[in-house]
C-alpha positions in Angstrom: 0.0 0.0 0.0 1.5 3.6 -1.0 2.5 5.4 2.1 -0.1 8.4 2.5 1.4 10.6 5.3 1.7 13.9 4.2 5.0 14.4 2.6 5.7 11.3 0.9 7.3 11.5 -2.6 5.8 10.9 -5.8 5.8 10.6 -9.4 3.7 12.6 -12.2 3.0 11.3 -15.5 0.7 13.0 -17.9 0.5 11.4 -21.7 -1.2 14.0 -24.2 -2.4 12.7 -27.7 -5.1 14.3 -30.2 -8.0 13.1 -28.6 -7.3 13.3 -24.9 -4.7 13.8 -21.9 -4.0 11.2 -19.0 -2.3 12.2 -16.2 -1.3 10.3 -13.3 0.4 10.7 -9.6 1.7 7.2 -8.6 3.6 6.7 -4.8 7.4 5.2 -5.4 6.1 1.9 -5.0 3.7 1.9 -7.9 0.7 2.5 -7.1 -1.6 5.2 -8.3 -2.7 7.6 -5.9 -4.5 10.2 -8.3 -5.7 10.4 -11.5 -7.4 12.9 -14.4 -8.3 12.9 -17.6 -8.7 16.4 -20.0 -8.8 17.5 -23.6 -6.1 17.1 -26.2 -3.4 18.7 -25.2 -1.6 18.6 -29.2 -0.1 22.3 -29.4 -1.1 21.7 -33.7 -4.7 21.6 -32.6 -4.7 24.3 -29.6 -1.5 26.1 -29.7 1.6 25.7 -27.6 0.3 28.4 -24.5 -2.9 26.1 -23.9 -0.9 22.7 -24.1 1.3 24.0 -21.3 -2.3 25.8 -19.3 -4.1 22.6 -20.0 -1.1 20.6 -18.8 -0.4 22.0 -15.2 -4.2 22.4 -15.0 -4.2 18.4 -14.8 -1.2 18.7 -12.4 -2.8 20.5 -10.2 -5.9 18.5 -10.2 -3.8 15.8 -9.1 -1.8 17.4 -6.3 -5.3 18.6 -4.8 -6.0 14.8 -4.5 -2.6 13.7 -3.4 -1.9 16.8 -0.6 1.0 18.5 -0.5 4.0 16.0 -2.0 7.5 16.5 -3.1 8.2 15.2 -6.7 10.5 13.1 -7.1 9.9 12.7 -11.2 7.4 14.7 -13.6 7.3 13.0 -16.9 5.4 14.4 -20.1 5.0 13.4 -23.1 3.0 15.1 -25.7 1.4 15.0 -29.3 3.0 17.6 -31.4 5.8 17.9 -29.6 7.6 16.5 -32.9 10.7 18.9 -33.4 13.1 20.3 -31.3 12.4 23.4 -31.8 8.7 22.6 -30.5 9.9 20.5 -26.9 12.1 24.1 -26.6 8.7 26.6 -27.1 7.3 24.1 -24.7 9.7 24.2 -22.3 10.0 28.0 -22.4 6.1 28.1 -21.6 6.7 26.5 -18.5 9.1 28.1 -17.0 6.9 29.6 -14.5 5.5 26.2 -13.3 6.8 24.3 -10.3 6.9 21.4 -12.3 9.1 23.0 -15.1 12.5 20.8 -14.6 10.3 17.9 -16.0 11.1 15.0 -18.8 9.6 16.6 -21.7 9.1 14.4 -25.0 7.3 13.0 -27.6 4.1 11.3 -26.7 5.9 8.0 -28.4 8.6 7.4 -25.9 5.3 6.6 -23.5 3.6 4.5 -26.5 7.3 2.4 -27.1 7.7 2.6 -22.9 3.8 0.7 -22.5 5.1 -2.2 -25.2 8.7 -2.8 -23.9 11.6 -2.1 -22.1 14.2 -3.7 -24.9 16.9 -1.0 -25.5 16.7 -1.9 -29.3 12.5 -1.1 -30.8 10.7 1.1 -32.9 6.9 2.0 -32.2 4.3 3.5 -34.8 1.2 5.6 -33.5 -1.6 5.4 -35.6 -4.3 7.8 -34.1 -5.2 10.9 -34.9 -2.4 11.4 -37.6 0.5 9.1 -37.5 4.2 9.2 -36.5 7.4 6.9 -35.4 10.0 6.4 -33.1 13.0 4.3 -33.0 15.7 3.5 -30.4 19.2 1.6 -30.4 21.2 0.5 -27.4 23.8 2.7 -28.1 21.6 6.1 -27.5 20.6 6.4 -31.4 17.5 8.2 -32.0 15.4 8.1 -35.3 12.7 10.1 -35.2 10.4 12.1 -37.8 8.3 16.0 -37.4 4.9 14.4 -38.1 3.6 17.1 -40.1 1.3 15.5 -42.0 1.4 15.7 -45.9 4.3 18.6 -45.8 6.8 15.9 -44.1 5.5 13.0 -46.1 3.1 11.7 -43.9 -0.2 10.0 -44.8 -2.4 8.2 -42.8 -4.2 8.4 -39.0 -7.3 9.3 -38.3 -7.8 12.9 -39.6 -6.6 12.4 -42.6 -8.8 9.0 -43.7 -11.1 10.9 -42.6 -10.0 13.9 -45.5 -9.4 10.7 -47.7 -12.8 9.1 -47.4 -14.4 12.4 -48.0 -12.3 13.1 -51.1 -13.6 9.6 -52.7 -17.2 10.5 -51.6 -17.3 13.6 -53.3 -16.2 12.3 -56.5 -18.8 9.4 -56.2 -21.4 11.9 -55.7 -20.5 14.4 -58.6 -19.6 11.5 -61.2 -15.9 11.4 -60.8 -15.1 8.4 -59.0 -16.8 5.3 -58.8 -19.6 4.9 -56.2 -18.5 4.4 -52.6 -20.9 3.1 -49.5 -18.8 6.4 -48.3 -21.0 8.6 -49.8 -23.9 7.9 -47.3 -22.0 6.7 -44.4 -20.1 10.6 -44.0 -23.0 12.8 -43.9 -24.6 10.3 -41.2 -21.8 11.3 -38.7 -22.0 14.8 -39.1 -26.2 14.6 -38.9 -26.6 16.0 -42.8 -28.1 15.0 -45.9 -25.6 14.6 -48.5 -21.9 15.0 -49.3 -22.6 18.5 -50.5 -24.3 19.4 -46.9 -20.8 18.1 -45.9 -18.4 20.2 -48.1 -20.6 23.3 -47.3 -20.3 23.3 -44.0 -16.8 22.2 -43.8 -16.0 25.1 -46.1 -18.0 27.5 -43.6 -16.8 26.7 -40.9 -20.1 25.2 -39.2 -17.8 21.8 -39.4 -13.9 22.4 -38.2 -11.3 20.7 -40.4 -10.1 18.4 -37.4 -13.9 17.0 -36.7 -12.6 14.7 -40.4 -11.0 12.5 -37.4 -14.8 11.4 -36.7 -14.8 9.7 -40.0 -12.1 7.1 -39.7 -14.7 4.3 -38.1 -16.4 4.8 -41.3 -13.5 4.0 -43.4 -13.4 0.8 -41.3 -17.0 -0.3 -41.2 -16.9 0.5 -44.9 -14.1 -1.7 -45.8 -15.5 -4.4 -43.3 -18.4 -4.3 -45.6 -17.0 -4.9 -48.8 -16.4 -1.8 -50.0 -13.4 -1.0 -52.8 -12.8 2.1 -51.8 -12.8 1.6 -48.1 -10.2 -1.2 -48.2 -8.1 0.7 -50.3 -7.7 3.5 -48.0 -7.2 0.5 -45.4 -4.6 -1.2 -47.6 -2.8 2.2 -47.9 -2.7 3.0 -44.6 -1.3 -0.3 -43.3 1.3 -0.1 -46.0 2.2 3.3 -44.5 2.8 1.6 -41.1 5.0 -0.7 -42.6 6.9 1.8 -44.5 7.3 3.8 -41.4 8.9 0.6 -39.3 10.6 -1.1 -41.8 12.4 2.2 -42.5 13.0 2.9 -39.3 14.5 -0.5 -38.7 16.9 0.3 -41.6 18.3 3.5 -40.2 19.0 1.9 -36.9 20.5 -0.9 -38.7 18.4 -3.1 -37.5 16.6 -5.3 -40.1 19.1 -8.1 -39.0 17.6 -8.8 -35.3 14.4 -10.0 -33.8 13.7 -5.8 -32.4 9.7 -5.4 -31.0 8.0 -3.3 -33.4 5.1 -1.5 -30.8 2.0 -0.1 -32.5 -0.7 2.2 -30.8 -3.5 4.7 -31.3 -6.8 4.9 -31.6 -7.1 3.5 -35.6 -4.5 0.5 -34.8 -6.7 0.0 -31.8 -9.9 -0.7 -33.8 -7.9 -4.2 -33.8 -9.0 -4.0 -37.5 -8.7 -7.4 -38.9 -7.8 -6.3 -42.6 -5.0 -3.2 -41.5 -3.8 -5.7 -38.8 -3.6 -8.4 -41.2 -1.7 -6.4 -43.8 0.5 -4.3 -41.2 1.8 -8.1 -40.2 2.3 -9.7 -43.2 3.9 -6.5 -44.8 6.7 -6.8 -41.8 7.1 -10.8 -42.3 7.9 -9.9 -45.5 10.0 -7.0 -45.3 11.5 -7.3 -41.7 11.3 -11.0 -41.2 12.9 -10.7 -37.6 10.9 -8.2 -36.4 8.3 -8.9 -33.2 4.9 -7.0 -33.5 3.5 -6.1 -30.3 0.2 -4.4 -30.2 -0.4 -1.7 -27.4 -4.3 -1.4 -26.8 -3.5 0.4 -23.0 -3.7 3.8 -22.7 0.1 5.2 -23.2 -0.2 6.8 -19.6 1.1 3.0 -18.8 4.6 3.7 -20.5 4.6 7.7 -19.2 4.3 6.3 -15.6 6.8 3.8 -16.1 9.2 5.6 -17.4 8.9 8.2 -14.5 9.3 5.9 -12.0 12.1 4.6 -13.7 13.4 8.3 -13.8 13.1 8.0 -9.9 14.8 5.4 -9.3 11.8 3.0 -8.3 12.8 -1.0 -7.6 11.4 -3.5 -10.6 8.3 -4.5 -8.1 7.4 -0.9 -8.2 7.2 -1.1 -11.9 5.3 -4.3 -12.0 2.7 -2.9 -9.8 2.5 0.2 -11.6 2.1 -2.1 -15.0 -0.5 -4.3 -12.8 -2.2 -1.2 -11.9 -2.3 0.7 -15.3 -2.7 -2.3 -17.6 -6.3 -1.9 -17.8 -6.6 1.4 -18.8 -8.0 1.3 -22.5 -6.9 3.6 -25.2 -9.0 5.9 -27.1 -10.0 3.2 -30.1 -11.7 4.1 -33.6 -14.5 1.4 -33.8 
């Protein structure tokens, strides 16, 4: 049981994506003592001054619920938090906070943390947009800015979502061949037609990130038979691949059996076609390589590693894992 007199250290965790924000206070031996949940935290979708509001807003929800505490770790890893230049802007908006000497990173390290602790591994999110990490014994780093199509990115939620709109429109108008698309997407948004859709996206009554929404729609579609549906599903686990298998070959690491963690809300759908594909396409590319899919929430791997930052014994972790395990991640279904 986690010692609760007034005083006794503990770890913060907090794991931002584009859908949501976990945060979590957890004694040294594991177990969690508080926790929150909030809004996305993605500085792309609310700017970098609310990510770091929004973030000590869930910290200090937590330390009302824990009493005063010393720290002995804060740990936070965030969507959007891609280049270095953005982990500096972060850091410089949090100067103010009494949290502001914490572990600041990628929300991937907590995704790559929740599927293993091997030194060598690569993890690929699939959630809202799509991005990869990969890590070698000996310190290397591979990483990529996750800016969508201007960094050569396609794939996650938001932009299937773009995608399956795209291919309905062209059904509708003549363009493209017909696509169970084309009723499926105003359905979600409540409207008649594709054109309802376009209209209000192009006023403004729909924002550009609520295309997210239409990713289970991609899925059900292609579940149902439909061409254009599985091809966006066939693209999009091909993307995966592409992202691990190169990531393996920068390491150089195609030659031994390294886990390959995936996570996020579309991999979570547990999709039997992408999963399928995403497996086959790394049998066949990276022969060696061990896929482990993550469907807890990532707040597992942030709480790990800031234990691990404070020096907590292997039964701490356990329990933390024991304790955290359970937590589902925000799926597309």
């Amino acid at each position: 049981m986690t010692d609760v007199t007034p005083g006794a250290p503990i770890v913060v965790a907090v794991d931002g994506g584009g859908s949501k924000t976990d945060a979590v206070a957890l004694g040294l031996d594991g177990t969690v003592v508080a926790a929150v949940r909030g809004a996305t935290s993605s500085p792309h979708l609310i700017g970098m001054a609310a990510t770091a509001a929004l973030v000590d807003e869930l910290i200090e929800r937590l330390l009302v619920e824990t009493g005063p505490r010393p720290l002995a770790s804060v740990n936070i890893y965030l969507s959007g938090l891609d280049l270095p230049a953005e982990v500096a802007e972060f850091r410089a908006g949090i100067a103010g906070y009494a949290w502001a000497d914490a572990v600041v990173d990628n929300d991937l390290f907590a995704l790559l943390r929740a599927g293993t602790s091997e030194p060598d591994a690569v993890a690929v999110v699939c959630g809202t947009g799509i991005n990869c990490v990969g890590v070698r014994a000996d310190g290397a780093v591979v990483r990529y800015p996750s800016l969508g199509m201007t960094s050569g990115d396609w794939g996650g939620g938001w932009h299937l979502g773009e995608q399956a709109l795209w291919h309905a429109a062209r059904a509708v108008d003549g363009r493209g061949p017909a696509t169970r698309l084309a009723s499926m997407i105003p359905a979600v948004f409540g409207l008649t037609g594709i054109p309802d859709v376009i209209e209000a996206l192009h006023f403004g009554r729909i924002a550009s990130s609520e295309l997210a929404r239409l990713a289970p729609s991609v899925l059900a579609a292609s579940r149902a038979g439909d061409p254009v549906a599985q091809g966006l599903v066939d693209r999009q686990a091909e993307e995966v691949v592409l992202f691990a298998v190169t990531t393996l070959r920068r390491l150089a690491l195609l030659d031994r059996p390294v886990p390959v963690v995936l996570g996020g809300g579309v991999i979570g759908s547990r999709d039997e076609r992408l999963l399928n594909a995403v497996r086959n396409g790394l049998a066949d590319r990276a022969p060696l390589a061990r896929v482990t899919v993550v469907t807890a929430a990532p707040i597992l791997g942030a709480a790990l590693l800031a234990l691990e930052a404070a020096g907590a014994a292997p039964e701490a972790l356990d329990a933390a894992a024991s304790s955290l395990q359970d937590r589902q991640a925000v799926v597309v279904q």
